[in-house]
ZABA-366216 format. One line per field, with one value per residue (C-alpha): residue in one letter; x, y, z. Coordinates in pm, 1 decimal, decimal comma. Each point is the difference from the previous one (the first is absolute). Layout:
! ZABA-366216
res: c(a|...)
u: c(X|...)
v: c(Y|...)
w: c(Z|...)
//
This chain:
! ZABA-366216
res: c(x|x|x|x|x|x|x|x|x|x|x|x|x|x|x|x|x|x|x|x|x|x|x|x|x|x|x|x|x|x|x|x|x|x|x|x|x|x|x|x|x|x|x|x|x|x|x|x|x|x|x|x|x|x|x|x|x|x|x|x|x|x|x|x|x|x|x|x|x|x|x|x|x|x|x|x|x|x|x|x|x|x|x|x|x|x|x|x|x|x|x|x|x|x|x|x|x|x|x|x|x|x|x|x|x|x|x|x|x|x|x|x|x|x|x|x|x|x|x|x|x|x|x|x|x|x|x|x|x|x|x|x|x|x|x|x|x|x|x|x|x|x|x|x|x|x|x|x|x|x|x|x|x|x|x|x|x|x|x|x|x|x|x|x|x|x|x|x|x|x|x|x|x|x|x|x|x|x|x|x|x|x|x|x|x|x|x|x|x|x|x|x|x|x|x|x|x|x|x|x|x|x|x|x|x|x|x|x|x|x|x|x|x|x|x|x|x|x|x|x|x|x|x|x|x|x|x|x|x|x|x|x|x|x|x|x|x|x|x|x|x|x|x|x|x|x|x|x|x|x|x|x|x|x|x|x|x|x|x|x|x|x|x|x|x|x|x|x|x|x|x|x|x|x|x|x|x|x|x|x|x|x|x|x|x|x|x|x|x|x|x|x|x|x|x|x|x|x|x|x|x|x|x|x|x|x|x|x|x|x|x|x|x|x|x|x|x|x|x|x|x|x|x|x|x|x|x|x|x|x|x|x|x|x|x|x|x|x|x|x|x|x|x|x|x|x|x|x|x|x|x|x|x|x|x|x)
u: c(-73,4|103,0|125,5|25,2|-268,0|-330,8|-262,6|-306,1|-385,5|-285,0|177,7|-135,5|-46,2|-156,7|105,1|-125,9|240,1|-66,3|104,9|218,9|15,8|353,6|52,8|367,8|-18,4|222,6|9,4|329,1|148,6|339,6|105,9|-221,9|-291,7|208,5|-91,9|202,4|-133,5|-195,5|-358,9|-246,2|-370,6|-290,2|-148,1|-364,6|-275,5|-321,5|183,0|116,3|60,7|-117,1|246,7|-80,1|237,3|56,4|225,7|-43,2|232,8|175,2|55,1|325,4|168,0|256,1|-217,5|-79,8|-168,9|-409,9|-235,4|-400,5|-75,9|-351,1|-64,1|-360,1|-136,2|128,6|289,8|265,7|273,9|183,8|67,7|86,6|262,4|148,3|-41,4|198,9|269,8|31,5|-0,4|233,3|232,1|-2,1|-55,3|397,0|111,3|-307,6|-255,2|116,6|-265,8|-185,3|136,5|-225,2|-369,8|-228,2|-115,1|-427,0|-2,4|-314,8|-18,6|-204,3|9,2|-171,8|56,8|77,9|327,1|255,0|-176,1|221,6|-36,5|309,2|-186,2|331,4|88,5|-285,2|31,1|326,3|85,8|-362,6|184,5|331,0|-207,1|-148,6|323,8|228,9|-285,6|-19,7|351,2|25,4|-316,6|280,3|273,4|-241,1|124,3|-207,9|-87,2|241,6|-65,7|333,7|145,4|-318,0|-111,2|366,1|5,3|-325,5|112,1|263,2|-211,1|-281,4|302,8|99,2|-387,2|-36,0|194,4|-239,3|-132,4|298,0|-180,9|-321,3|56,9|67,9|-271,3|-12,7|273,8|296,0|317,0|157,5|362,0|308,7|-46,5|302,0|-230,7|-111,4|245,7|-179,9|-93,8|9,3|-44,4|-99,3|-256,6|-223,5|-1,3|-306,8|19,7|-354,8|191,1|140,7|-364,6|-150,6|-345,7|-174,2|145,6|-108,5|-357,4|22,2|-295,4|105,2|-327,5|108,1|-241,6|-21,5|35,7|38,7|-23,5|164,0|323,7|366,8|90,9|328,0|122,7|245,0|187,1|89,8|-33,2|285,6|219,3|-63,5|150,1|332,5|-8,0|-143,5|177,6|-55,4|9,7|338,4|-143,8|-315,9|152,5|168,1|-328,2|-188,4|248,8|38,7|-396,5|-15,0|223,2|-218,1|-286,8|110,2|-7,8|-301,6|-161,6|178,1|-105,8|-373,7|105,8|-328,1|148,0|330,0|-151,0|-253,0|259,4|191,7|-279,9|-103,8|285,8|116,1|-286,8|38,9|377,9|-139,6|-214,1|254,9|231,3|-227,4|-77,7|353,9|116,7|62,9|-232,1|-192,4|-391,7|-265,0|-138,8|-247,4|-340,3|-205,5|-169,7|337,5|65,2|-313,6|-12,4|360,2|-138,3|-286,4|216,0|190,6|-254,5|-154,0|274,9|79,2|-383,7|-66,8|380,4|-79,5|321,6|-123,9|302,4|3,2|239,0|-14,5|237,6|54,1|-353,7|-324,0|-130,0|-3,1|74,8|-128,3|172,2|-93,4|-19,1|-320,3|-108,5|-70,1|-186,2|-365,0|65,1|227,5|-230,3|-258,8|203,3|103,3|-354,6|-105,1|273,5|261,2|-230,9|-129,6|323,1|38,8|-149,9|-294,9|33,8|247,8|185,9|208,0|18,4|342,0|218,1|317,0|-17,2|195,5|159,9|-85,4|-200,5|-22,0|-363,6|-119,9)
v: c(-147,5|17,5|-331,0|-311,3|-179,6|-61,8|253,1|-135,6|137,9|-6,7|-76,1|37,3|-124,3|133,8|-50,9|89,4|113,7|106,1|278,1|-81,4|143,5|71,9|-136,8|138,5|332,3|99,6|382,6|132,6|-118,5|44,4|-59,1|-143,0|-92,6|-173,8|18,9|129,5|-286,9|-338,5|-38,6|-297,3|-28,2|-174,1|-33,7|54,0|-134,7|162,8|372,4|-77,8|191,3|-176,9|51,7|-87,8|52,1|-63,1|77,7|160,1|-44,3|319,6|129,7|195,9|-180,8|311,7|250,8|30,9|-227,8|18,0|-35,7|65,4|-91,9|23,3|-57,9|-79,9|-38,6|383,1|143,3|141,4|197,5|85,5|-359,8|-71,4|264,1|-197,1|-272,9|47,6|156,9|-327,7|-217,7|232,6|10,5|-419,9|-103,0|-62,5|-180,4|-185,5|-7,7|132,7|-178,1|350,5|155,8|-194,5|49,3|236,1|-110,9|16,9|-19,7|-36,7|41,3|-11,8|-22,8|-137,7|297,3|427,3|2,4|284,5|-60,9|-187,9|-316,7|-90,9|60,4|28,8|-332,6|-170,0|136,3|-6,4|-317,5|-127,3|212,0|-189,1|-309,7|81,5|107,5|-324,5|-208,4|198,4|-45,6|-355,3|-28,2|177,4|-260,1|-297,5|-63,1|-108,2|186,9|-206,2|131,1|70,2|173,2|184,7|154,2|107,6|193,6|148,3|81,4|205,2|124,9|119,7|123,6|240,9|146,8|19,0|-102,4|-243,3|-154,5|-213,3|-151,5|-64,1|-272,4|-289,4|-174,8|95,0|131,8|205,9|138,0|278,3|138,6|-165,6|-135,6|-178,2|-281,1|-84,2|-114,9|-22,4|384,1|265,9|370,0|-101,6|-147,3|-182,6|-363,2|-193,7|-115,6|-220,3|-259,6|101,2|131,8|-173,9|-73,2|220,1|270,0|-159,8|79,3|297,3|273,5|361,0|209,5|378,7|302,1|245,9|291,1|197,4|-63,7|335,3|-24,9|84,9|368,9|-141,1|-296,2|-269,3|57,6|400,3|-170,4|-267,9|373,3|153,6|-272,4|84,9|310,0|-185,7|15,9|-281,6|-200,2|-242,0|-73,8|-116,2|-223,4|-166,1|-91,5|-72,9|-271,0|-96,2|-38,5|-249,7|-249,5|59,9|-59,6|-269,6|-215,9|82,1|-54,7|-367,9|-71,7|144,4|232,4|246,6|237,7|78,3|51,3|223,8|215,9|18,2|90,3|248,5|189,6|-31,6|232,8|186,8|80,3|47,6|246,5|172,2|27,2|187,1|243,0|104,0|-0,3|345,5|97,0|-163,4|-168,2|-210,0|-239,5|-139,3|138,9|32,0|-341,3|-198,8|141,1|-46,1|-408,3|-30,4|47,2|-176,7|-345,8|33,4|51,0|-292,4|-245,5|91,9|-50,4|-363,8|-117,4|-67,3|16,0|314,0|246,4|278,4|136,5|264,2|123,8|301,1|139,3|34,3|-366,2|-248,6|-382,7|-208,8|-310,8|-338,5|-352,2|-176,2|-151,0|347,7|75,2|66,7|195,7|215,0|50,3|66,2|251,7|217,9|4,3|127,5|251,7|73,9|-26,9|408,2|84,9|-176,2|249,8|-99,1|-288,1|-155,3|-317,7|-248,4|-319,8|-156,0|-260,4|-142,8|-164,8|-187,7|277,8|71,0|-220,2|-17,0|109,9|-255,2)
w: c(-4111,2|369,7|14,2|-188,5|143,4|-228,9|44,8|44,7|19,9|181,1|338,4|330,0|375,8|319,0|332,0|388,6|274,8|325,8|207,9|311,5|356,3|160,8|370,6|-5,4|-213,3|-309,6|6,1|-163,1|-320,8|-177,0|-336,2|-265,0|264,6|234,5|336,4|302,1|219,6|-49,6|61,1|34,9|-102,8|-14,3|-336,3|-13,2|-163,4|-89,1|-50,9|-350,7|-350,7|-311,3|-270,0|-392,9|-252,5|-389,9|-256,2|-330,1|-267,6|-131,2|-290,0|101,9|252,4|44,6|144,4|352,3|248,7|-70,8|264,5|-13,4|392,3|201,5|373,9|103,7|-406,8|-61,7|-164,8|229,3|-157,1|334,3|107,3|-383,0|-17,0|319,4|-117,3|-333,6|206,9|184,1|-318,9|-163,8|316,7|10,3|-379,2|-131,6|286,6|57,0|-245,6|-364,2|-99,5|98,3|-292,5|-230,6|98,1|105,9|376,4|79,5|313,9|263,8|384,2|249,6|427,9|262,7|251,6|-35,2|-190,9|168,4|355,1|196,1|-99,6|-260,5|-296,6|-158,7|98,4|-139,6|-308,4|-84,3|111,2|-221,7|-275,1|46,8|-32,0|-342,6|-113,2|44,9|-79,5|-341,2|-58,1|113,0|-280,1|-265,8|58,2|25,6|405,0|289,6|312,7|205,5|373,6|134,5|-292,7|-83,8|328,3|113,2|-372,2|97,6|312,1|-153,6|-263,4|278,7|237,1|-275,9|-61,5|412,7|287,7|154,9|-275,1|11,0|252,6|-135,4|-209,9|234,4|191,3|416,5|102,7|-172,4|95,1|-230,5|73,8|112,1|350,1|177,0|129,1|-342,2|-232,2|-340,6|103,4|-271,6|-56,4|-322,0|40,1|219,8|181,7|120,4|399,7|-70,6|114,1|352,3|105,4|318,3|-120,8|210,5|-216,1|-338,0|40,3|192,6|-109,3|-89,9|38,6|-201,8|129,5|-254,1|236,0|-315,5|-341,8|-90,3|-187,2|237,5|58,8|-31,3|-272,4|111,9|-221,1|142,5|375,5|-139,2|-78,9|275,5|216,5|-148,8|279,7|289,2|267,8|135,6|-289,8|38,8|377,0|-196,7|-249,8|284,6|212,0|-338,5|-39,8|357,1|-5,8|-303,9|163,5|311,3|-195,3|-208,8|306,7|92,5|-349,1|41,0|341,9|21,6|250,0|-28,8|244,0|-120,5|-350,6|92,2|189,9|-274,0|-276,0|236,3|29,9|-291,1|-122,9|212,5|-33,0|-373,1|75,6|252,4|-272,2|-232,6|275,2|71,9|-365,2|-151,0|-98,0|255,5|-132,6|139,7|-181,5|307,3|25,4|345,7|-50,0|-56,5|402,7|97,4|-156,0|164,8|367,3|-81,5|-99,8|261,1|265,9|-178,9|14,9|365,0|132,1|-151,3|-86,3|-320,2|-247,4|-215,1|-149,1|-261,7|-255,0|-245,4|-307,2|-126,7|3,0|283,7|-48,1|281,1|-45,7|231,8|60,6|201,3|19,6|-235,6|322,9|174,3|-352,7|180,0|258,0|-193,4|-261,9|278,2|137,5|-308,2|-99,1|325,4|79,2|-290,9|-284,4|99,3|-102,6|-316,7|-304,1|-143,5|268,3|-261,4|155,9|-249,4|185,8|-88,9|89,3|-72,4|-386,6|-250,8|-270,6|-338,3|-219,9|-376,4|-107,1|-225,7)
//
């Protein structure tokens, strides 16, 4: 037996996380996923993995870590193999409870997984969920809050980056930031709290310029930072930005946040281009919707921004109150570019929930 603790049968839990969108970007890691500067996000709410797991008693608890996984109600040997890598990586310092059961576990999105959109985020971090809950089922413990979303946070950190993120309601901040004292590279914080209200309901419209999955992984855009030249200069203004924008996240400063998201995916996508080897992870119609929001915003003065991550998708972010004419407006002129006029209309949410 792994460890002294009673094995028990027929265990299981499900849980729902979101993905998250970066407005100050985390590209570059060191270490065992530890990032070379902090980021902040909001946490979304309708782009979401669905997570089920449940245990199976072994018969030898000695051999190696057993996982039958599918995604969308089909069997998917590639993300199982990573996924046992991760549990094997993580199981005697976290979870030897591992050791003793075979895992069944069932996935599913809401959006095109390896498109842009933090798919790793959502699922790792609904992963991490299902995990300490399982264990906290093992040693008979509630899911106190505070202990059991920073654990997850670690847990999802360790599976991907930003999934540290993804498991606090809002807003997150993930990496050690001067102006934040409770600031970790372990793990994540939640910044709910120190949002001006404004920014507590604000909508986060993803086009699906392309549903195809990334020429290039994070992951090997992470490595490749560790060449770019002008990557200490960008660790500096990533952090300089997040106490920028931490004002204006506080203060309901519209302006000074959208400047900020802007260009900081921008200076994302700038990176990528003048890495070695040098990629492009934009497609025609994430230009094309760029112009088109900006144009936009600069004819009526209505408070309408985009991001993107690491991938061709557009968020589209604004105030609920400018919801209708927004919505008009990507309908009308952005939804062309969209494929198969695919739009996910978002907005900021409230983290993972347990699925009943």
């Amino acid at each position: 037996m792994s460890s002294s603790i009673e094995i028990k049968n027929n265990l299981k839990t499900g849980w729902e996380s979101p993905s998250n969108i970066a407005l100050v970007k985390y590209w570059g890691k060191h270490g065992r996923q530890l990032p070379n500067n902090a980021s902040i996000s909001f946490t979304l709410s309708q782009a979401a993995t669905r997570t089920f797991v449940s245990l199976e008693k072994k018969t030898n608890p000695e051999e190696a870590i057993e996982v039958v996984f599918s995604f969308d109600g089909k069997p998917n040997n590639s993300f199982a193999a990573k996924i046992v890598k991760f549990l094997t990586s993580i199981a005697d310092e976290y979870f030897p409870y591992l050791k003793d059961y075979k895992l069944n576990i069932e996935s599913s999105n809401s959006f095109p997984h390896s498109s842009g959109i933090a798919s790793s985020a959502s699922s790792m971090s609904a992963l991490a969920c299902c995990l300490c809950d399982l264990e906290n089922q093992i040693i008979g413990k509630t899911n106190d809050d505070k202990t059991f979303f920073k654990k997850a946070s670690i847990i999802s950190r360790l599976g991907s980056g930003s999934a540290a993120r993804s498991v606090f309601a809002q807003a997150a901040v993930w990496g050690k930031h001067t102006d934040l004292s409770e600031s970790s590279d372990e793990y994540a914080i939640g910044v709910d709290t120190s949002l001006h209200p404004v920014f507590k309901t604000m909508q986060n419209d993803i086009l699906i310029i392309s549903a195809d999955e990334k020429s290039v992984s994070s992951t090997a855009g992470h490595a490749l930072m560790e060449g770019n030249p002008y990557a200490p200069v960008r660790y500096e203004q990533a952090n300089h930005s997040l106490s920028k924008l931490l004002i204006a996240l506080k203060e309901g400063d519209l302006e000074t946040f959208g400047k900020i998201t802007e260009d900081e995916a921008l200076t994302l996508h700038a990176l990528m281009m003048c890495s070695d080897p040098s990629y492009i992870l934009m497609e025609e119609g994430s230009l094309a919707v760029i112009k088109k929001i900006k144009k936009f915003r600069e004819k009526y003065n209505i408070p309408v921004y985009f991001t993107l991550d690491a991938g061709p998708n557009i968020h589209v972010l604004y105030p609920e109150k400018y919801d209708k004419e927004v919505s008009q407006f990507i309908i009308a002129e952005l939804k062309p570019y969209c494929h198969q006029g695919r739009i996910i209309r978002d907005k900021v949410g409230n983290g993972p929930s347990k699925i009943s």
